[in-house]
C-alpha positions in Angstrom: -3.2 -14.9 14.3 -0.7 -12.4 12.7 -1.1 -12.9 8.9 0.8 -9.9 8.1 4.5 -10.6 8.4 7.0 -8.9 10.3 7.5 -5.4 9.3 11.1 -5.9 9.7 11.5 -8.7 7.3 12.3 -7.3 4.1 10.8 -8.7 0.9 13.3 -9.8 -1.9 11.9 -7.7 -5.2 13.2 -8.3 -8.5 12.2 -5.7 -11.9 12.1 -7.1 -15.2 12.3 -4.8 -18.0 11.6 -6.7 -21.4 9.5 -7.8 -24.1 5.9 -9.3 -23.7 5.6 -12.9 -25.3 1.8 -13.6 -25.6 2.7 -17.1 -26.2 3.5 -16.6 -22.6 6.7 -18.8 -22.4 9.3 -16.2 -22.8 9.8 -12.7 -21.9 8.0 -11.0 -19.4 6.1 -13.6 -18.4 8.5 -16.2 -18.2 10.4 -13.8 -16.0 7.7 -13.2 -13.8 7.1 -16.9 -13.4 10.6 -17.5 -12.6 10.4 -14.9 -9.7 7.6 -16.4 -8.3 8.8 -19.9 -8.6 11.7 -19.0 -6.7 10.0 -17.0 -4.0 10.7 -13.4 -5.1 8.0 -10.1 -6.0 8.1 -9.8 -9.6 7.3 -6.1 -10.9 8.0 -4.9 -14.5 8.8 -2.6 -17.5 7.3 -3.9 -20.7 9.7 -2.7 -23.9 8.0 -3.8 -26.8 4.8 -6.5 -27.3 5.2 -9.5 -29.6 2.8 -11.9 -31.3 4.0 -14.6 -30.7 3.6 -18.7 -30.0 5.5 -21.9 -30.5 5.8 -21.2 -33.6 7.5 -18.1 -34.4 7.0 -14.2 -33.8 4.6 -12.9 -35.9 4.6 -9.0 -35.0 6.7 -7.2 -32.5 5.5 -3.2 -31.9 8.2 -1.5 -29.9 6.9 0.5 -26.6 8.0 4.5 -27.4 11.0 4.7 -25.2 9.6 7.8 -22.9 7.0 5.4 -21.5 9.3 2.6 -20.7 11.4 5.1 -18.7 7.7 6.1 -17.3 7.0 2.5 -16.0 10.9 2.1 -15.0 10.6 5.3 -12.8 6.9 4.6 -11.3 8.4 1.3 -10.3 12.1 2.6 -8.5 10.7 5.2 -7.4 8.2 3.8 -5.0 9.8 0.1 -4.3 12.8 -1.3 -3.0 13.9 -3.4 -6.0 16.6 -5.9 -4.8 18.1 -6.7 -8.7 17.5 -5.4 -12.0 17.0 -8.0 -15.2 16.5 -6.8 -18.9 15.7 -8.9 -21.7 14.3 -7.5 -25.0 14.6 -4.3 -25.4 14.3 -4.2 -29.5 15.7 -0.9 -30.6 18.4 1.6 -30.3 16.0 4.5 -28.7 14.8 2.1 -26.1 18.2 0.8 -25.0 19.4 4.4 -24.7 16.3 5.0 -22.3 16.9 2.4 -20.2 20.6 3.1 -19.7 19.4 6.8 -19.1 17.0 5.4 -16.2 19.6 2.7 -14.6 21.7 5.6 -14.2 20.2 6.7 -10.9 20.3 3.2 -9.3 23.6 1.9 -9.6 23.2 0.4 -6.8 20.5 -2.1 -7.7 22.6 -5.5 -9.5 21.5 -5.7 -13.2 21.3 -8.9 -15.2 21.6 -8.0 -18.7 20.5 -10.5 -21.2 21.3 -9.8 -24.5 18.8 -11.1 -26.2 18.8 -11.0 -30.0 17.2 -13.8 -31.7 14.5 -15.9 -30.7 14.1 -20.0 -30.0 12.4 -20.0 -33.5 15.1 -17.3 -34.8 13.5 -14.6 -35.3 15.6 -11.4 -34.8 13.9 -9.9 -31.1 17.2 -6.8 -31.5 18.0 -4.0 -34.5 21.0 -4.6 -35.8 22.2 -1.1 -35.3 21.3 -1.5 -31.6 24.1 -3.8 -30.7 26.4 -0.9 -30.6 24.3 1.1 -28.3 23.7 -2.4 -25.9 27.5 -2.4 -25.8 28.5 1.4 -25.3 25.1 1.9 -22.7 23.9 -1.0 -20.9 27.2 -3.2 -21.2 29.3 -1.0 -18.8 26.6 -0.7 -16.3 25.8 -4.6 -15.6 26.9 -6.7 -13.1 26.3 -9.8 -15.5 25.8 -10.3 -18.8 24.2 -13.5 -20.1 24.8 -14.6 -23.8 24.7 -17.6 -25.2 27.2 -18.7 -28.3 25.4 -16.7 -30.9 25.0 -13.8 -28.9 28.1 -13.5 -27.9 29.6 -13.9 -31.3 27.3 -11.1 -32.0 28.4 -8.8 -29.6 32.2 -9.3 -30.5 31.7 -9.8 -34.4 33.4 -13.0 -34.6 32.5 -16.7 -34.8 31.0 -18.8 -32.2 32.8 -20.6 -29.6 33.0 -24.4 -30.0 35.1 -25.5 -26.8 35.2 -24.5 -23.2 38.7 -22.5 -23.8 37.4 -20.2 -26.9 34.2 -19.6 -24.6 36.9 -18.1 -21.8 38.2 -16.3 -24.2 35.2 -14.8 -25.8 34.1 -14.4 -22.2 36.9 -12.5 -21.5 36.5 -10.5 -24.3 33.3 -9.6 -23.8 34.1 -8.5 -19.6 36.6 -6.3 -21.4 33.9 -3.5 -23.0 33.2 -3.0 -19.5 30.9 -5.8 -17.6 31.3 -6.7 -14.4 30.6 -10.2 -15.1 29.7 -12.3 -18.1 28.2 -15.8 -18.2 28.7 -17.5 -21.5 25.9 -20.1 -21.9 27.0 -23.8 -23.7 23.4 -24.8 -24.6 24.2 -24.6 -28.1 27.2 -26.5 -28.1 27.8 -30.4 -28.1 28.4 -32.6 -24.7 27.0 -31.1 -21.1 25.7 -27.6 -21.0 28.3 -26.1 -19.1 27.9 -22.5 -18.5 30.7 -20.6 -17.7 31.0 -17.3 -15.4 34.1 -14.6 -16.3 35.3 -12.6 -13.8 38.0 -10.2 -13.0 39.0 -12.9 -10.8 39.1 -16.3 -12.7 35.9 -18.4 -14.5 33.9 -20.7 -12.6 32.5 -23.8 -14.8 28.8 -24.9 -14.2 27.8 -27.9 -15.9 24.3 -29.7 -16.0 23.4 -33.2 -18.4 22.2 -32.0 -21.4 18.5 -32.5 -21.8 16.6 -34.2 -25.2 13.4 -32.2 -25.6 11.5 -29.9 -27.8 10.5 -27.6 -24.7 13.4 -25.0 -24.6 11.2 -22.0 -25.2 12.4 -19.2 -23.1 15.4 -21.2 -21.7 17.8 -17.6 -21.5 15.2 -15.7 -20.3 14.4 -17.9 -17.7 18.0 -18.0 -16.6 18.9 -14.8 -16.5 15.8 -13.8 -14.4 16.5 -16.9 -12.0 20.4 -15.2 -11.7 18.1 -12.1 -11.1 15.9 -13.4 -8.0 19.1 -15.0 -6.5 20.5 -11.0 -6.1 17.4 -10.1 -5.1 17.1 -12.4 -2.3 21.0 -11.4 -1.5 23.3 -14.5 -2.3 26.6 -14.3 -3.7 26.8 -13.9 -7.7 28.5 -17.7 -8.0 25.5 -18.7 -5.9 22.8 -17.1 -7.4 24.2 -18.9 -11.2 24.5 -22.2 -9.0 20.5 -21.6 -8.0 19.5 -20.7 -11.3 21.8 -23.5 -13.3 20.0 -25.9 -11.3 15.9 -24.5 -11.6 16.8 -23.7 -15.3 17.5 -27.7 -15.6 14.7 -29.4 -13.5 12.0 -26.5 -14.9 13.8 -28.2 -18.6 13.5 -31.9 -17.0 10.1 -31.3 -15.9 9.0 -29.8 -19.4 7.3 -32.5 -20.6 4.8 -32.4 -18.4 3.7 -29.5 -20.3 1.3 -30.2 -23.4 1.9 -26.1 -25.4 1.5 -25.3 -28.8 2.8 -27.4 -31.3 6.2 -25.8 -31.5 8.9 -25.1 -29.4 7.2 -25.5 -26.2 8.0 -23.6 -22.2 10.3 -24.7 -19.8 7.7 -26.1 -16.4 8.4 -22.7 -14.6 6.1 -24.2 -11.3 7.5 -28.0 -11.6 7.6 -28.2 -8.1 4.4 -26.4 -7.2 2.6 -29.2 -9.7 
């Protein structure tokens, strides 16, 4: 019995490069999770460790940004990444490494969630490192992933509070040089309807909005479920459709999980048990 595989079938592999969350809902490990869950290798870059539950963040100690491009380059230059998701990357110096490794693989899709502030909000980015996020990483993604706050962030202006002023700030945002930009509803009121900007029109995706607690990790789980779709080769519209829908049964499921007595994880492996 051949329990090797085909040598001709090529594995879909996905790199995460991002922020340890010991609580082990977000971050790292919810990205790995999602890979798995979804059928896809998981390798990564860890850019800074947290302390951190369902609480809060307690500590976060940034990884010196020569040994993130260290575990960036071990991992490119040896496997045959499919897509590229980052998530956390804390500070200024790190960012600036990243972009500095990306640079030789601008072949490999990149997911760029701009992550800023946590479920519990605790600031997770420097506020001088927006500007380098925007002028570095920005113009090399093929999607960016803010929600309403980040967004507003990133363009130093209000949140959205209707589907036509997320267009716009969507639009906005595709302008500093994305390829792509997915502007998440979650926060908003009514369905969460996400909605994808591109050079060619926006695309509306739209789930019933979920009552629970459990929304630990909820971008970071997206983003690295867009991430596995590229990996495994489908379209970008079709890799958001795939991770739209696992982002909202891993939520429907989450109560099934018993974590913490704070905000709790999404059920990454709902369907597994």
């Amino acid at each position: 019995m051949n329990i090797t595989g085909s040598p001709t079938q090529a594995t879909p592999i996905a790199l995460t490069i991002a922020g340890s969350d010991s609580g082990g809902g977000a971050g790292i490990q919810a990205d790995l999770k999602t890979f798995a869950a979804l059928g896809v290798f998981g390798c990564s870059a860890i850019a800074s460790l947290t302390a951190q539950n369902t609480l809060g963040v307690q500590g976060v100690y940034p990884i010196a940004p020569d040994f993130v491009q260290a575990q960036i380059h071990s991992v490119l230059s040896d496997i045959a990444v499919g897509a590229i998701k980052t998530g956390m990357l804390a500070t200024a110096d790190i960012i600036a490494a990243v972009a500095d490794s990306l640079s030789h693989y601008p072949q490999i899709p990149l997911v760029l969630d701009p992550v800023m502030v946590s479920t519990s909000g605790d600031r997770l980015l420097a506020a001088d490192a927006v500007q380098t996020l925007i002028n570095r990483l920005m113009p090399m993604a093929s999607l960016v992933t803010p929600n309403l706050h980040e967004a507003a962030v990133l363009l130093d202006t209000v949140a959205a509070t209707n589907l036509r002023e997320m267009q716009a700030q969507g639009e906005a945002i595709l302008a500093l040089g994305a390829q792509a930009v997915l502007i998440k509803g979650g926060h908003a009121n009514g369905d969460a309807t996400d909605l994808l900007v591109t050079a060619f029109g926006t695309e509306a995706f739209s789930a019933p909005r979920l009552t629970t607690k459990n929304t630990h990790g909820t971008g970071c789980t997206l983003a690295s479920a867009i991430a596995a779709g590229l990996a495994k080769g489908l379209r970008l519209s079709d890799a958001v459709k795939q991770a739209k829908d696992y982002l909202h049964q891993a939520l429907a499921a989450s109560e099934r999980l018993h974590i913490g007595n704070g905000a709790g994880p999404v059920h990454h492996f709902y369907s597994f048990y």
